[in-house]
C-alpha positions in Angstrom: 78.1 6.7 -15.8 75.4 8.5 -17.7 74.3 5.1 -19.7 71.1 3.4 -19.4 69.6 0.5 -21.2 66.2 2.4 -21.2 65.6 6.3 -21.2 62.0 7.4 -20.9 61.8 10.8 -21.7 58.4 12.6 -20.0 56.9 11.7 -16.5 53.5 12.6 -17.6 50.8 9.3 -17.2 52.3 7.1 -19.9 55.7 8.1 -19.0 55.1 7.1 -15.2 52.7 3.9 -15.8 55.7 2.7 -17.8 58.5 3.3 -15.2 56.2 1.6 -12.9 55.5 -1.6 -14.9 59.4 -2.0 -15.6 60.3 -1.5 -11.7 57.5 -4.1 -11.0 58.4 -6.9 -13.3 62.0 -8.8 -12.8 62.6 -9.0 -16.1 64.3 -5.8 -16.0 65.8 -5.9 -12.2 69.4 -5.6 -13.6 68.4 -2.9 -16.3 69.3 0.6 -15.6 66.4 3.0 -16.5 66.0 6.8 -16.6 63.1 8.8 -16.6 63.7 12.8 -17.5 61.0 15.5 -17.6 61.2 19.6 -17.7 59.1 19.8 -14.6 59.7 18.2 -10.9 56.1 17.3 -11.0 55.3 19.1 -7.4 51.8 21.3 -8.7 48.6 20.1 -10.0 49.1 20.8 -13.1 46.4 19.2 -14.5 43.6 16.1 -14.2 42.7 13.0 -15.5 39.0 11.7 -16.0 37.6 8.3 -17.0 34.5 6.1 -16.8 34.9 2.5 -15.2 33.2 -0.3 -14.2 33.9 -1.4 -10.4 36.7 -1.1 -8.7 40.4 0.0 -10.6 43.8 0.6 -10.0 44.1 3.9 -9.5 41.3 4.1 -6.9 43.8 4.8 -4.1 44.5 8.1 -5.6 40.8 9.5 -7.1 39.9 12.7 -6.1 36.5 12.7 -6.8 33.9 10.0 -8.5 30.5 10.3 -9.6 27.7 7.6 -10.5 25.2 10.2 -12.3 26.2 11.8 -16.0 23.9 15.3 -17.1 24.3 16.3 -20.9 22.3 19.0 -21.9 22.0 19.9 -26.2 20.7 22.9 -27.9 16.7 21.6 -27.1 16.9 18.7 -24.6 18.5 17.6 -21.0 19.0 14.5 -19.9 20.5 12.8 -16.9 20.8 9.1 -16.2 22.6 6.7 -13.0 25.3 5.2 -15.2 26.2 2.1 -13.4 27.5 0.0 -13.8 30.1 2.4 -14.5 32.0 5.4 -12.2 33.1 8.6 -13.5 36.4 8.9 -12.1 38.6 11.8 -11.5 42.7 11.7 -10.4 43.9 15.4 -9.4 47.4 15.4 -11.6 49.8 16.0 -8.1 48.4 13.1 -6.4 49.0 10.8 -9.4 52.9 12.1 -9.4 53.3 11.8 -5.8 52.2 8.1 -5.7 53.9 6.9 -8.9 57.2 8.9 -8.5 57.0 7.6 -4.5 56.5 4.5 -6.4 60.0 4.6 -8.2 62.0 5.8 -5.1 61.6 1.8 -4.1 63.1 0.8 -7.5 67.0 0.4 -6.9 67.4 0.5 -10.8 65.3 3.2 -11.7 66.3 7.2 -11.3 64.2 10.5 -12.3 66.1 13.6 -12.9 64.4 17.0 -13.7 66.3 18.3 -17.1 64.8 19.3 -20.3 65.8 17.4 -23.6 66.7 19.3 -26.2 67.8 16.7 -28.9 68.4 13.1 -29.7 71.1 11.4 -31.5 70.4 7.7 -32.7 73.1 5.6 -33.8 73.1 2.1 -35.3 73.5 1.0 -31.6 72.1 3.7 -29.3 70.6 7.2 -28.8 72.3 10.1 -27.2 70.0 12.3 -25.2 71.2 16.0 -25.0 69.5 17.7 -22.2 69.9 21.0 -20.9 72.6 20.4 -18.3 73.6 16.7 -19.1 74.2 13.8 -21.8 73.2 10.4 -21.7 73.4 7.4 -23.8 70.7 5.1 -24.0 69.7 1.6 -25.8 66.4 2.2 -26.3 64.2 5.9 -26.2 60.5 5.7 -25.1 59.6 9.5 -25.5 55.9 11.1 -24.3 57.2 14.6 -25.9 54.5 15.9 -28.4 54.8 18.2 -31.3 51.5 18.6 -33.5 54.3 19.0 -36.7 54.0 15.2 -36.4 50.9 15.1 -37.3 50.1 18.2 -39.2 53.0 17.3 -42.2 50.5 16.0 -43.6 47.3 15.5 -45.2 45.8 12.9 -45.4 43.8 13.0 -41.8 42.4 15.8 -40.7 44.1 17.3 -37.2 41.7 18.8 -34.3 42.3 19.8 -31.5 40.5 19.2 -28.4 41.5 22.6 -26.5 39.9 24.0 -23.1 40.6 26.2 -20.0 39.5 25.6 -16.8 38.4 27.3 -13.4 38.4 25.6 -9.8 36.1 27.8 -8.4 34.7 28.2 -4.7 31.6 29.8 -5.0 29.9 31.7 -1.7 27.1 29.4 -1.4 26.1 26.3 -2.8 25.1 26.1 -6.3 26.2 22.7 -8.0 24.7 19.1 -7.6 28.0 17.2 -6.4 26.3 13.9 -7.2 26.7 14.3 -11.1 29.0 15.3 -13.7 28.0 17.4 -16.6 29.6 16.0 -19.5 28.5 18.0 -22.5 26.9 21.3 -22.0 26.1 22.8 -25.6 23.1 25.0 -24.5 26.1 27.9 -25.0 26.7 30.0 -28.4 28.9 27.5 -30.8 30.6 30.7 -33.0 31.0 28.0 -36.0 32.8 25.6 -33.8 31.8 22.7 -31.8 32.1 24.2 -27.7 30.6 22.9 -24.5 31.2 23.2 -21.0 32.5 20.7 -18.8 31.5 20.9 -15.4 32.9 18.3 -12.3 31.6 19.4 -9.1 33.5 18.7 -6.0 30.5 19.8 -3.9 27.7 21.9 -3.8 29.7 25.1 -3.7 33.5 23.3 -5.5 33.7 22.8 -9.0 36.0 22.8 -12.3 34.6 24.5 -15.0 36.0 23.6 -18.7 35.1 25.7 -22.0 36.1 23.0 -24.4 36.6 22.9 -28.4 36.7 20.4 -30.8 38.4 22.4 -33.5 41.8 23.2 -35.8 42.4 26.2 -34.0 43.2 27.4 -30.3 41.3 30.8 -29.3 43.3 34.2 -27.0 43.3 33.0 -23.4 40.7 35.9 -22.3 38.3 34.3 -24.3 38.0 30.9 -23.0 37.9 32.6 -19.7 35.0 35.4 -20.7 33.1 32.3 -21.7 33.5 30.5 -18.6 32.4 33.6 -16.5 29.7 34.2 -18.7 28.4 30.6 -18.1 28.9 30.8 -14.2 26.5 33.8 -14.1 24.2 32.7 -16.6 24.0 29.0 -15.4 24.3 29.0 -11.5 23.1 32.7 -11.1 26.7 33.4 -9.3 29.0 36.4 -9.3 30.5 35.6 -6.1 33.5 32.8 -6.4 37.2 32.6 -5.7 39.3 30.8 -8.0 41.2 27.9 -6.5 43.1 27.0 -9.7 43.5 27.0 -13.3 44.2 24.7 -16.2 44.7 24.6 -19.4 45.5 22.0 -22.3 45.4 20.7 -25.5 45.1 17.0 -27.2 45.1 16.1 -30.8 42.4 14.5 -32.2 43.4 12.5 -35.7 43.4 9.0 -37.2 47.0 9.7 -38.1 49.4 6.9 -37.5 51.6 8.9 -34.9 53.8 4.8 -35.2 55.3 6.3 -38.9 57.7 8.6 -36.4 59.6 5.3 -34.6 62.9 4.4 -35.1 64.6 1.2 -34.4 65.6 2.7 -31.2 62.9 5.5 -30.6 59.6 4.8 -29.8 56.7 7.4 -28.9 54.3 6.4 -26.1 51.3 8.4 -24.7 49.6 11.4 -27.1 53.1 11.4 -28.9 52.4 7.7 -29.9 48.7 7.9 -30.9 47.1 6.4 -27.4 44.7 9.2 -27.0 41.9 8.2 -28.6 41.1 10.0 -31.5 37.4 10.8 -31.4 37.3 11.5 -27.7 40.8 12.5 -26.9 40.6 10.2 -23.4 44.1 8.8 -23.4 44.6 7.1 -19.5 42.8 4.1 -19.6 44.3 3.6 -23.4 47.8 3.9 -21.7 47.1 1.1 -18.9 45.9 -1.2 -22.6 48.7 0.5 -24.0 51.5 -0.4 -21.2 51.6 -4.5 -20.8 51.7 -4.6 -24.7 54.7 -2.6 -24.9 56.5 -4.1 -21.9 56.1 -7.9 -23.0 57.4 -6.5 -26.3 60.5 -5.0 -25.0 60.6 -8.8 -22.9 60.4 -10.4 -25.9 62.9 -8.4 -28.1 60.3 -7.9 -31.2 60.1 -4.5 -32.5 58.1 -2.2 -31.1 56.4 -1.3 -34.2 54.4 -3.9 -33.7 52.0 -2.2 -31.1 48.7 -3.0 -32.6 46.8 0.5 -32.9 44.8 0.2 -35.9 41.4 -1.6 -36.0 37.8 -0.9 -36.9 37.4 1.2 -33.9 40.1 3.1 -35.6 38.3 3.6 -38.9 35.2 4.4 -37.0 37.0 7.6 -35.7 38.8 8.7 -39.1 35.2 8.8 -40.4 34.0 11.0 -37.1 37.0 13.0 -37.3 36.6 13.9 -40.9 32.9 15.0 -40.5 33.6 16.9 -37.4 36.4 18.9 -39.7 34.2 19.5 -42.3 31.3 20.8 -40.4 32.8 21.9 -37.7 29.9 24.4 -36.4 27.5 21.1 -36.4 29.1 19.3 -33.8 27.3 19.5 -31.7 24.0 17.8 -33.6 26.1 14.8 -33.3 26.7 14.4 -30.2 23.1 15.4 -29.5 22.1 12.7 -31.6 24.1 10.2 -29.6 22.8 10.9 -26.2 19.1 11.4 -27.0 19.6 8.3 -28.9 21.4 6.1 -26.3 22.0 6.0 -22.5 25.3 6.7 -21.7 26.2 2.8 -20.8 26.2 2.0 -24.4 28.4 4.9 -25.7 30.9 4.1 -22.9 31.1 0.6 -24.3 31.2 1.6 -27.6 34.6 4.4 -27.2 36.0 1.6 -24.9 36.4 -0.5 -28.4 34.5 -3.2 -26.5 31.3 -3.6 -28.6 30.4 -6.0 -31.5 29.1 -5.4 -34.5 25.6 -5.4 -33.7 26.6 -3.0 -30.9 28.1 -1.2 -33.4 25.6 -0.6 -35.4 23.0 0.7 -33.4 25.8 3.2 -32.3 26.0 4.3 -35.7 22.4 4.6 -36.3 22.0 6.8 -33.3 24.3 9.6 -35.7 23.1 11.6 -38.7 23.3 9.5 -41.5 24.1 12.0 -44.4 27.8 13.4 -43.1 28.7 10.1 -42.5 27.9 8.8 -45.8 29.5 11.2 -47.5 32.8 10.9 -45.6 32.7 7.2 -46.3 32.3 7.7 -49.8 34.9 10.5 -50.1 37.3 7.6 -48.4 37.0 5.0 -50.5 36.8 6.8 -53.7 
C-alpha cells in the first residue's frame, strides 16, 4: 500500500533530522513514514558550517573544525581564538550516509528516490504525485523551495545569498589550516556586497567560496574568474587541481515563509523560513527547529503554531532592508561589526541568545544612519 501517516518530501538536513527524530521517539513506532527526494544522496553535493560551543551532536561526522576566525575589510584584518566556540564543518555525503544509515534501523520508516511533481490535499489527506508513483499521506512536511514563495510579494525585501565554490589542492602549501576566513572583502564589490570564504583543510587543501549578498545570481564563469583571480592574487598560486565544486543559493528575507501551510502541508527547512534571515545559516536553526515540531505533531496542535517570529526576527527585517537598499555598502557593515566586536559576541548575538543590553551594544557596533532610516520607513 502506497499510504503513510507522514510523507516528508526532501532528504536534505531538515528533511533527515526529522526522519531521525520520528524513528527515535515511540510515539510514532506504529506510524508509517516516507521520506522522498530527487537524488539518492550518494555525492557530496554540498556542506554545512556552524559555530558551537563544546561538544555537539553531529561531532561524529565533522570534517573539519577550527578554533581561530580571520576577517579581513576594505582597510583592516583581524583574527581572534574564538573559544569558547568551534567552527564546524560536515562534508554533505557523510551527513547522508549516517542519517540515511540511521533510518535503515527504523522498521516504520522507508526512503525512495522519486521526484514529486505535485500535491493534492483533501479535507482528509494529501496525494503525492511523483514521477513514477502515487502516495497518499495524512500529513506533508515538504523541504522543496521555490523563491515564487517569497518573491509574490512585497512587503520584504528577497536576497539572495549565492556563491560557487572550489576544493582545490594546491602544489605546495599555501593556507593556514588552523583558521577559517570568514569574510574577505579586500576584493572589488561591483555595487554588490561579495567576499570570499575560505576553509582550509590544510596547508595546501581548501574550499574557496565567492559569495553575494544580493537580488540577483551572476553567469557561472564569473563566480569562477573571481575565485581564480583571488587564488593568484591572495596565495600567489597558479598551480592547483580542483578536487570539487559547489554551488548554491539561500534566501535571505523576513518573509513569513508559515503564510504557505495548509492544514495538512507544512514546509520545514529554507522552504519554512529556518534559515536565518540575515545570515542564511539554517542547521543549527533546524536542530531548534525539529523537537518543536515533533512534540507538536505528539500533541495534535497545529503546526502553525511554530513560533518563528521574535525581536531577533525584527532585528533582521531591518538588516535585510538596509542591505537591499544599499547593496554596494555591505560590506561597511559588516566591517563595522567585527572591528567593533570580537567574534564571541556576534555569535551570541545571530544565535538569538543575547539580552537587551547584549543587544544593544550589537547595534551600536553598526552605522547608525541606514538603520534609522529603515526603522523609520517601517513604522511610518
Amino acid at each position: 500500500m502506497n499510504t503513510y501517516d507522514y510523507i516528508i518530501i526532501g532528504a536534505g538536513a531538515s528533511g533527515l533530522l526529522l526522519a531521525d527524530a520520528m524513528g527515535k521517539d515511540t510515539f510514532f513506532i506504529d506510524k508509517k513514514i516516507l521520506i522522498l527526494d530527487k537524488d539518492a544522496k550518494n555525492t557530496n553535493d554540498r556542506t554545512w558550517c556552524f559555530w558551537e560551543k563544546g561538544n555537539g551532536k553531529f561531532d561524529a561526522i565533522l570534517y573539519k573544525k577550527w578554533d581561530m576566525l580571520h576577517f579581513e575589510g576594505a582597510q583592516f584584518s583581524k583574527r581572534n581564538a574564538i573559544a569558547p566556540y568551534s567552527y564546524k564543518m560536515i562534508k554533505g555525503i557523510d551527513f547522508y550516509n549516517y542519517y540515511l544509515g540511521n533510518l535503515k534501523e527504523y522498521t516504520n520508516i522507508t526512503f525512495i528516490h522519486d521526484e514529486v511533481l505535485e500535491l493534492k490535499e483533501t479535507s482528509t489527506e494529501v496525494v503525492v504525485v511523483t514521477q513514477h508513483h502515487q502516495f497518499t499521506g495524512t500529513y506533508i512536511f515538504s523541504s522543496l523551495f521555490d523563491y515564487k514563495m517569497a518573491t509574490r510579494q512585497k512587503k520584504y525585501p528577497v536576497l539572495q545569498q549565492h556563491f560557487v565554490g572550489w576544493e582545490i589542492k594546491t602544489d605546495r602549501p599555501v593556507f593556514n589550516a588552523s583558521e577559517v576566513t570568514y569574510m574577505d572583502f579586500s576584493i572589488p564589490q561591483k555595487e554588490n556586497t561579495r567576499f570570499m570564504y575560505v576553509l582550509p583543510y590544510s596547508t595546501d587543501t581548501a574550499l574557496i567560496e565567492y559569495t553575494l549578498f544580493s537580488k540577483n545570481r551572476l553567469p557561472k564563469e564569473e563566480y569562477e574568474h573571481a575565485i581564480k583571480e583571488y587564488i593568484l592574487e591572495r596565495y600567489k598560486c597558479n598551480s592547483y587541481e580542483i578536487i570539487e565544486k559547489e554551488a548554491g543559493s539561500i534566501p535571505m528575507t523576513a518573509y513569513d515563509f508559515r503564510e504557505h501551510h495548509t492544514n495538512r502541508i507544512r514546509y520545514i527547512g529554507t522552504a519554512g523560513g529556518w534559515a536565518k534571515p540575515s545570515t542564511g545559516y539554517t542547521l543549527m536553526s533546524t536542530t531548534k527547529k525539529i523537537p518543536q515540531l515533533v512534540e507538536l505533531i505528539k500533541q495534535g496542535k497545529p503546526l502553525q503554531r511554530l513560533k518563528l517570529k521574535n525581536k531577533f526576527r525584527f532585528y533582521d527585517m531591518l538588516f535585510l532592508d538596509v542591505l537591499s537598499k544599499n547593496n554596494a555598502n555591505g560590506h561597511l557593515i559588516f566591517e563595522s561589526i567585527f572591528k567593533s566586536l570580537k567574534p564571541q559576541k556576534v555569535f551570541k548575538f545571530l544565535d538569538e541568545e543575547t539580552n537587551l543590553k547584549e543587544d544593544i551594544t550589537y547595534i551600536n557596533s553598526c552605522p547608525k544612519l541606514p538603520f534609522i532610516k529603515a526603522l523609520f520607513k517601517r513604522i511610518f
